[in-house]
C-alpha positions as CSV (number, residue, x, y, z in Angstrom):
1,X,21.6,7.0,-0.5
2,X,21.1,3.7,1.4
3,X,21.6,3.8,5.1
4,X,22.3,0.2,7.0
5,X,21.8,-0.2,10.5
6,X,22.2,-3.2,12.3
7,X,20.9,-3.8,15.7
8,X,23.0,-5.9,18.1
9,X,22.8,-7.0,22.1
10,X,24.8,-9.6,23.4
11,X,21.9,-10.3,25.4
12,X,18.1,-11.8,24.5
13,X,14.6,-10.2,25.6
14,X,15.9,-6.6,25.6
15,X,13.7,-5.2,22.3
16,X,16.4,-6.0,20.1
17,X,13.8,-7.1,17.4
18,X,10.8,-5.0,18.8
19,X,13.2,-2.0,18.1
20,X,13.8,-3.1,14.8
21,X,10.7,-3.9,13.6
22,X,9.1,-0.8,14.8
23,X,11.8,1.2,13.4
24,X,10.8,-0.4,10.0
25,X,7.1,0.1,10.4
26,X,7.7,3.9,11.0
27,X,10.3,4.9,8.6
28,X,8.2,2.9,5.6
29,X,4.4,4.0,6.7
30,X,4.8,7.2,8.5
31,X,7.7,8.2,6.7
32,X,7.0,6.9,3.0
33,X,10.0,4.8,3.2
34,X,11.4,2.1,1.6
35,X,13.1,-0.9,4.3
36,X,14.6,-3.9,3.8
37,X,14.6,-6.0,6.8
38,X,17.8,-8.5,7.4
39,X,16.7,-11.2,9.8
40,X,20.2,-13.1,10.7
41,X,19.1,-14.1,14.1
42,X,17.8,-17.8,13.7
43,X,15.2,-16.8,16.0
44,X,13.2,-15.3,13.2
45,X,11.4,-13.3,15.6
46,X,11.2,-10.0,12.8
47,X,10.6,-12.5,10.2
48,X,7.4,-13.7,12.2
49,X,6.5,-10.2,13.3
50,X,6.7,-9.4,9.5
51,X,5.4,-12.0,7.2
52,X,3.7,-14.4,9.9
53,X,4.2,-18.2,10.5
54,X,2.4,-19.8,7.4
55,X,4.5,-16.9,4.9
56,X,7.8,-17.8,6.8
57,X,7.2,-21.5,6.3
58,X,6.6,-21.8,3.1
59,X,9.5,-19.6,2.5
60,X,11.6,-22.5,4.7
61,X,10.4,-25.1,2.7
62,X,11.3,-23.4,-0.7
63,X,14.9,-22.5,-0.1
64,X,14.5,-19.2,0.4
65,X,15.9,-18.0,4.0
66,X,19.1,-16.4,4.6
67,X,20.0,-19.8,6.5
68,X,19.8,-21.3,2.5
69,X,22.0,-18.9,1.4
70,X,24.5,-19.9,3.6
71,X,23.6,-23.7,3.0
72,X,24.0,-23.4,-0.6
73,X,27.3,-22.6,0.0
74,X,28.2,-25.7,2.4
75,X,26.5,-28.3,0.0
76,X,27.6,-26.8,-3.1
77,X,23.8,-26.4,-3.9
78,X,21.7,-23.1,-5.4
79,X,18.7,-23.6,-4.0
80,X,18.4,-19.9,-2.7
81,X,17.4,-16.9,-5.0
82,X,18.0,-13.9,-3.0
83,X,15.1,-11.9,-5.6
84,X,12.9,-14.7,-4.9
85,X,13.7,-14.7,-1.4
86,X,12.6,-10.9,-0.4
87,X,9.4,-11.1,0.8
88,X,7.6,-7.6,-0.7
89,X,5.4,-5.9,1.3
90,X,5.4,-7.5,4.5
91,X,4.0,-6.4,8.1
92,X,0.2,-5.9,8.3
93,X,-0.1,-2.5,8.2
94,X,0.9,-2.6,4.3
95,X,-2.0,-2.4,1.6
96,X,-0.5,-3.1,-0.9
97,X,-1.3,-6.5,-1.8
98,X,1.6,-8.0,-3.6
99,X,-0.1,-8.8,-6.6
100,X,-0.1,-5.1,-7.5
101,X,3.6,-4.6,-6.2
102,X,4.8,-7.1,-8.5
103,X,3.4,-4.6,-11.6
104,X,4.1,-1.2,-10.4
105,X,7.0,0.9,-12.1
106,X,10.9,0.2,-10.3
107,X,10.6,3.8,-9.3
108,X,7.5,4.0,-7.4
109,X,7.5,5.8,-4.5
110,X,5.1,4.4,-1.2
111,X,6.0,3.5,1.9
112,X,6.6,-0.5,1.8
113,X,8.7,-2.8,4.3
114,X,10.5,-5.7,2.7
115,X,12.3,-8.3,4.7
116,X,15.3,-11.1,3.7
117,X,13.3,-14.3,6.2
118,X,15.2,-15.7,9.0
119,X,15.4,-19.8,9.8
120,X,16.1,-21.3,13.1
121,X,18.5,-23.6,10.7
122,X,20.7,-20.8,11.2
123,X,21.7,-22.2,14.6
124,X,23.3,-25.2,12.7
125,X,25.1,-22.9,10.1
126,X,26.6,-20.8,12.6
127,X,28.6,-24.0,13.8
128,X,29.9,-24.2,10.4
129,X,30.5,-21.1,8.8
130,X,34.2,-21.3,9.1
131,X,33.9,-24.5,6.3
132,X,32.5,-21.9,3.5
133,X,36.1,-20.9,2.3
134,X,37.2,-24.3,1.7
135,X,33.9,-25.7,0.2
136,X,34.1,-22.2,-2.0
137,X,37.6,-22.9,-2.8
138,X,38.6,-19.9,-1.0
139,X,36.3,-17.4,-3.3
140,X,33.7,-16.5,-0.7
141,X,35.2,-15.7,3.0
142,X,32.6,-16.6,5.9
143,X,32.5,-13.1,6.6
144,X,31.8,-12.0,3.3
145,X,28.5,-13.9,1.9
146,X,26.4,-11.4,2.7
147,X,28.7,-8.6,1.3
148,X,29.0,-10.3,-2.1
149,X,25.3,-12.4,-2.3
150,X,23.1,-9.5,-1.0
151,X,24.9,-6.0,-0.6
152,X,23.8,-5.4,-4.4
153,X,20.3,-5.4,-3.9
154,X,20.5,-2.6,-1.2
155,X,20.6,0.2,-3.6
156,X,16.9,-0.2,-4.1
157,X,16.2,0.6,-0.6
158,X,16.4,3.6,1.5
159,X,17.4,1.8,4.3
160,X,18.5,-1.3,5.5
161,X,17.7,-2.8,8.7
162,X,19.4,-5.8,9.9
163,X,18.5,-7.8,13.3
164,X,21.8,-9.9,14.4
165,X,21.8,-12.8,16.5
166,X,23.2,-12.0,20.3
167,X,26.5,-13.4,19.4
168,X,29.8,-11.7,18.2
169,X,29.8,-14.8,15.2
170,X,30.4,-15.0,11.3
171,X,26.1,-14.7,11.0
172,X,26.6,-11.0,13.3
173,X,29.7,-10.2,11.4
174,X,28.7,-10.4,7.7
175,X,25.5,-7.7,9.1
176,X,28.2,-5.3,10.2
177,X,30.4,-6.2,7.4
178,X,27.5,-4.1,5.3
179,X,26.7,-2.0,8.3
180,X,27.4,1.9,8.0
181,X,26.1,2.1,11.9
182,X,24.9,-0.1,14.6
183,X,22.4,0.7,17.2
184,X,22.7,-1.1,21.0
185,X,18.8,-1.4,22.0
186,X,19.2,-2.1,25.5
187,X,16.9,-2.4,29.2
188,X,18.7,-0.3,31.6
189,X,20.0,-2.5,33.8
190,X,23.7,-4.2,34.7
191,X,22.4,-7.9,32.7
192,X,21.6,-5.7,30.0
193,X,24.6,-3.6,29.3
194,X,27.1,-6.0,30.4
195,X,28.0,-7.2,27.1
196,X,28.4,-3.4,25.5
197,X,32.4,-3.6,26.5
198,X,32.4,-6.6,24.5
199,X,30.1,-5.4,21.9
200,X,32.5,-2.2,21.7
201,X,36.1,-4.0,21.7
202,X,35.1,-6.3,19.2
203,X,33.5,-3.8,16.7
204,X,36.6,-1.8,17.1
205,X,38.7,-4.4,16.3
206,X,37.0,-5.6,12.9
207,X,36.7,-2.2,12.1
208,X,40.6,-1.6,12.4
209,X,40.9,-5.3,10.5
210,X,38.0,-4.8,8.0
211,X,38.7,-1.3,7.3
212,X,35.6,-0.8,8.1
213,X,33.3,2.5,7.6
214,X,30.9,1.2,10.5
215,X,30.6,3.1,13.5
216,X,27.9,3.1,16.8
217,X,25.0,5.2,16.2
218,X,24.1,4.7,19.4
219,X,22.5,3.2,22.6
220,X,19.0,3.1,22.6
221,X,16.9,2.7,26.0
222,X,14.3,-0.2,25.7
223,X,11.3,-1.4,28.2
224,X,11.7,1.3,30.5
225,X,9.6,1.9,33.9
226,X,9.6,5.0,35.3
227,X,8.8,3.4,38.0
228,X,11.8,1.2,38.8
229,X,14.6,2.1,41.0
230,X,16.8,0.3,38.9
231,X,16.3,1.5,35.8
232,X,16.0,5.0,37.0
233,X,19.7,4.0,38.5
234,X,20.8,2.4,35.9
235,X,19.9,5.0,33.2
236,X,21.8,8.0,35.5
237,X,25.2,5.3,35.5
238,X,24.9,4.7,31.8
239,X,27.1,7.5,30.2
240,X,29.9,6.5,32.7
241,X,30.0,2.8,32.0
242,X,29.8,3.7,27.7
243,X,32.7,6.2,28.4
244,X,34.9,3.3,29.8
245,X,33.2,0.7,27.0
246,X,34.3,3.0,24.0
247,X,37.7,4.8,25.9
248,X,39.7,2.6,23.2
249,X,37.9,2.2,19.9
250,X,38.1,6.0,18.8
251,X,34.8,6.8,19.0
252,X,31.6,7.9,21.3
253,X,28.2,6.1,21.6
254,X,25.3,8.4,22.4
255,X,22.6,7.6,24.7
256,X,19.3,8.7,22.3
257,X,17.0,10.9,23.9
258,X,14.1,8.8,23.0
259,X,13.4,6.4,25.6
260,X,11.4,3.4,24.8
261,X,8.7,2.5,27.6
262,X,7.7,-0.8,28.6
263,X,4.2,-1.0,26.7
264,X,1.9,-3.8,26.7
265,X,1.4,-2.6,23.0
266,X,4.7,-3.2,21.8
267,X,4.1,-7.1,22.4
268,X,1.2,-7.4,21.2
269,X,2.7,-5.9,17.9
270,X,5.0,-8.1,17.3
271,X,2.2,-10.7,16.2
272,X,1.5,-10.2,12.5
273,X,-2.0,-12.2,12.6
274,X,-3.3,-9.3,14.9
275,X,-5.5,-6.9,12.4
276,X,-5.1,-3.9,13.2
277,X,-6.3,-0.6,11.8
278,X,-3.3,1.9,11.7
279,X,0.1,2.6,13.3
280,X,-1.6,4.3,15.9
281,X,-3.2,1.1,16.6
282,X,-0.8,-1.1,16.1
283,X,1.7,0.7,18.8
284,X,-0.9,2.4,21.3
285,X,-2.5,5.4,21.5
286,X,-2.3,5.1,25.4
287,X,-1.0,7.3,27.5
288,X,2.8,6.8,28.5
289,X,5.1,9.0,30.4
290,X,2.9,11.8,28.9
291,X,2.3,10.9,25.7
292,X,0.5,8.3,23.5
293,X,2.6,4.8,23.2
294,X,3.1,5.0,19.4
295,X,4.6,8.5,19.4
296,X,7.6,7.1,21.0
297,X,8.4,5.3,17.4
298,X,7.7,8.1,15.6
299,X,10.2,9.9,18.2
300,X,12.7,7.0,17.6
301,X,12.8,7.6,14.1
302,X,13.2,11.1,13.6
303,X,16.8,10.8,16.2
304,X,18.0,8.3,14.1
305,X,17.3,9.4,10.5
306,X,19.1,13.2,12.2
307,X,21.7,11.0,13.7
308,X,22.6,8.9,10.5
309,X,22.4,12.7,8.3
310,X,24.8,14.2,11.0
311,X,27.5,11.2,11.5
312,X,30.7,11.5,9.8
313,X,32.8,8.9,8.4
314,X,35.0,6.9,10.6
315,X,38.6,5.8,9.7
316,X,39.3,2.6,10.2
């Protein structure tokens, strides 16, 4: 069965991304996975991570970035080709060259990460998305493009990981639209987590509108010094202000146990033109807090792969 997670924070530079594409990396090469990536936030930062700059823009050029998907539907156009479009075998620690994925059986079974490319066209899209029911004549709702254009090709994957722009929008609505959980990757501190109220009142809402299955998977601690006073602080006041967040929308939002540290490693492997030898070199074998940096990933992934087999439906 396909799990999809999306990964939201009202706020930039907390690991949103980072979280994300690690998350990918793990479950596909440690765990013999296979992810599709969803890169809505015109950033492109997991689309860069992934597939590098000269992969993404070739891919801009062509048509083929969820910001063309959306275009096609303003300009009445059909430029984009959502099987064309998924890039196959992306980050560098696949070895797979795509060549040989392109001839191996539907069924195989390796660990491969796939991503759906980002474009910072997106910004201008988001501006417009309310015009796509009129220029559709009302057959495709702004909230809906990614349900009806994309949602079919999830059953290929075992999950689906989709990185939404730090906005409440159409763009961060059609992820959760086809999201059974999101994840809140956040630094502890009050900049940070001031946007989870909002995060959690507004989820609540479509859910109740949509009839939506989605729920929170979570809150997931991101970029953390031992060290600080603040986080420290603000990690021991988290499970009071999350109570008071989620108090209306019928449902809890665990803190995860794994805590991500601030690691100079995690930058660095975010840039897909680093070589590097394995996971363990990609994400640190360093010693943090008492273990190696990369082990926190591996962590990461096992609570969330127990926490999506343990959660129960939600009623709308």
């Amino acid at each position: 069965m396909t799990r999809v997670l999306s990964f939201i924070n009202l706020k930039g530079g907390v690991a949103k991304t980072t979280t994300a594409v690690q998350l990918a990396d793990t479950l596909a090469f440690m765990g013999q996975k296979h992810v599709l990536v969803l890169d809505l936030d015109p950033q492109t930062n997991a689309t860069l991570a992934l597939i590098g700059e000269d992969r993404w823009a070739r891919a801009d050029e062509e048509g083929q970035t969820l910001a063309h998907l959306f275009l096609d539907l303003l300009h009445g156009t059909r430029r984009f080709d959502a099987g064309t479009a998924i890039v196959k075998g992306a980050s560098n620690l696949n070895r797979v060259p795509p060549e040989v994925i392109a001839q191996l059986p539907s069924g195989s079974r390796y660990g491969r990460v796939d991503v759906l490319p980002s474009s910072i066209r997106l910004i201008d899209v988001q501006d417009r998305m309310q015009d796509i029911s009129a220029r559709t004549h009302y057959s495709v709702s702004p909230m809906d493009v990614v349900r009806q254009r994309l949602a079919p090709l999830f059953g290929q994957y075992d999950y689906v990981l989709i990185d939404c722009p730090p906005n409440l929008g159409f763009i961060t609505q059609n992820g959760l639209e086809v999201s059974d959980h999101y994840l809140i990757p956040t630094i502890p501190d009050r900049l940070s987590t001031y946007g989870i109220g909002q995060i959690a009142a507004r989820v609540g809402e479509l859910r109740r509108a949509r009839h939506l299955k989605l729920r929170c998977l979570g809150v997931v601690i991101t970029k953390y010094q031992g060290t600080s006073t603040q986080h420290r602080q603000g990690l021991a006041r988290l499970p009071g202000d999350l109570h008071r967040a989620f108090a209306d929308t019928g449902e809890d939002a665990p803190i995860l146990r794994t805590v991500m540290p601030q690691t100079n490693a995690s930058a660095e492997a975010m840039s897909h033109e680093r070589a590097v030898a394995s996971y363990r070199d990609k994400y640190g074998s360093g010693q943090v807090g008492g273990q190696a940096a990369y082990k926190y990933g591996l962590d990461l992934a096992d609570e969330v792969e127990a926490l999506l087999a343990a959660a129960a439906p939600v009623a709308p």
